[in-house]
C-alpha positions in Angstrom: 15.1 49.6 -2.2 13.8 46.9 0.1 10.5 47.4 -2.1 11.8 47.0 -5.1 13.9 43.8 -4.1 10.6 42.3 -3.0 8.5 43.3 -6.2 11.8 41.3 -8.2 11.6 38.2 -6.4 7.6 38.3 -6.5 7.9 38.8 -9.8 10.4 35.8 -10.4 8.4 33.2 -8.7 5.3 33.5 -10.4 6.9 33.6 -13.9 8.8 30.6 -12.8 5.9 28.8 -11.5 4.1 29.7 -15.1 7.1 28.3 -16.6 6.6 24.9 -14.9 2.7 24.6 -15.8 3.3 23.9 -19.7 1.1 20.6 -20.0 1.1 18.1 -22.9 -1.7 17.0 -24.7 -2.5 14.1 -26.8 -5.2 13.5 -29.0 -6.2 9.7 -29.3 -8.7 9.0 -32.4 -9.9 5.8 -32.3 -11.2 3.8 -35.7 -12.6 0.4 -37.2 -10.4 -1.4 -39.5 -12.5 0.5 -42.7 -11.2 3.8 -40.7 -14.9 4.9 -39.7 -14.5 6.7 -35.8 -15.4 4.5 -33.0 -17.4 6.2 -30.7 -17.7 4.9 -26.6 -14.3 3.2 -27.4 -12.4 2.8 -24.0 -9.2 4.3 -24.1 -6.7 4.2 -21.7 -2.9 5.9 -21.9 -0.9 4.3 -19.3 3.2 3.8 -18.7 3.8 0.6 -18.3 5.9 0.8 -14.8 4.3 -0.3 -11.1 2.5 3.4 -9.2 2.4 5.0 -12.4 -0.1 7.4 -13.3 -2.7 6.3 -15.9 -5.5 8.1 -17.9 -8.9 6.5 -19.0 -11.5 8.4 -20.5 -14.3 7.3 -23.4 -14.1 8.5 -26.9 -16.8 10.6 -28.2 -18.7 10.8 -31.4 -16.1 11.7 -33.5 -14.2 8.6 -32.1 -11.5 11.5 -30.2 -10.5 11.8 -26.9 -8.1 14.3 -24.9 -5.8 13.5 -22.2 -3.8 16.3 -20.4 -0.5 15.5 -18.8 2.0 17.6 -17.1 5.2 15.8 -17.8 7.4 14.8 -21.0 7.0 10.9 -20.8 6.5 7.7 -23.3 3.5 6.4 -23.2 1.1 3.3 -24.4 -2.4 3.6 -25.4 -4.8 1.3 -25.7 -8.2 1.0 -27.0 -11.0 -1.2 -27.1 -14.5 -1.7 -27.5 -16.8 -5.2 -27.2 -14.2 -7.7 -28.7 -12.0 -5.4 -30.3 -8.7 -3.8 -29.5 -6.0 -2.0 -30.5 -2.9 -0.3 -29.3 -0.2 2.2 -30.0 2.3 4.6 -28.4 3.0 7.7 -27.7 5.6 10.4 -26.9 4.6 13.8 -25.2 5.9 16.8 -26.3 5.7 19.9 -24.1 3.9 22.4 -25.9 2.3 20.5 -28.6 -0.8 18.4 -28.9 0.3 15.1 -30.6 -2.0 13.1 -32.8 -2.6 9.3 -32.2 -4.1 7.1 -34.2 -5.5 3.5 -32.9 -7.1 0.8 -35.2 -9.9 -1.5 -33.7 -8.6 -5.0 -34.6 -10.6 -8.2 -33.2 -9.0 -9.5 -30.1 -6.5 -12.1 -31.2 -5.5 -10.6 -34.6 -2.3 -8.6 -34.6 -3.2 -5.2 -33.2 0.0 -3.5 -32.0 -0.9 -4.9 -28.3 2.0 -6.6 -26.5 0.2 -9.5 -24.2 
């Protein structure tokens, strides 16, 4: 009995711990104002709040890049390259990899960025 009480609550604790590992994804694509992928954009996907956590990561040749999270937040992206920049925002949902789109605008045009 004592055995099978064990094997429970082992059993439990894992599938609770596997519940709590969902991430969320977001897929940032990053293109020129003609909609042509930027590749080596700088991306960065940041919450606007002091000690947060923030992910930065380059896009690739596609103009795509990937960040992982492990909790349901709001988030703001931004994106530039040279003297361009543009910015948009996000909202993670667990289970799901969201699509994000961010134009390349040159810096001082109206880009979505909040200054």
């Amino acid at each position: 009995m004592k055995r099978l009480f064990l094997l429970l609550l082992v059993a439990v604790t894992f599938s609770s711990c596997e519940e709590g590992a969902t991430e969320y994804f977001v897929k940032v694509t990053v293109t020129n104002e003609d909609g042509l992928p930027v590749q080596n954009a700088a991306v960065k996907m940041f919450t606007p709040i002091q000690n947060s956590t923030e992910w930065y990561n380059f896009t690739d040749v596609s103009g795509q890049v990937v960040f992982r999270s492990g909790f349901e937040a709001y988030h703001d992206i931004k994106a530039w390259k040279m003297v361009y920049e543009g910015c948009n925002y996000v909202r993670l949902v667990r289970g799901e990899t969201i699509d994000v789109n961010v134009v390349l605008y040159p810096i001082g045009d109206p880009n979505g960025c909040v200054e």
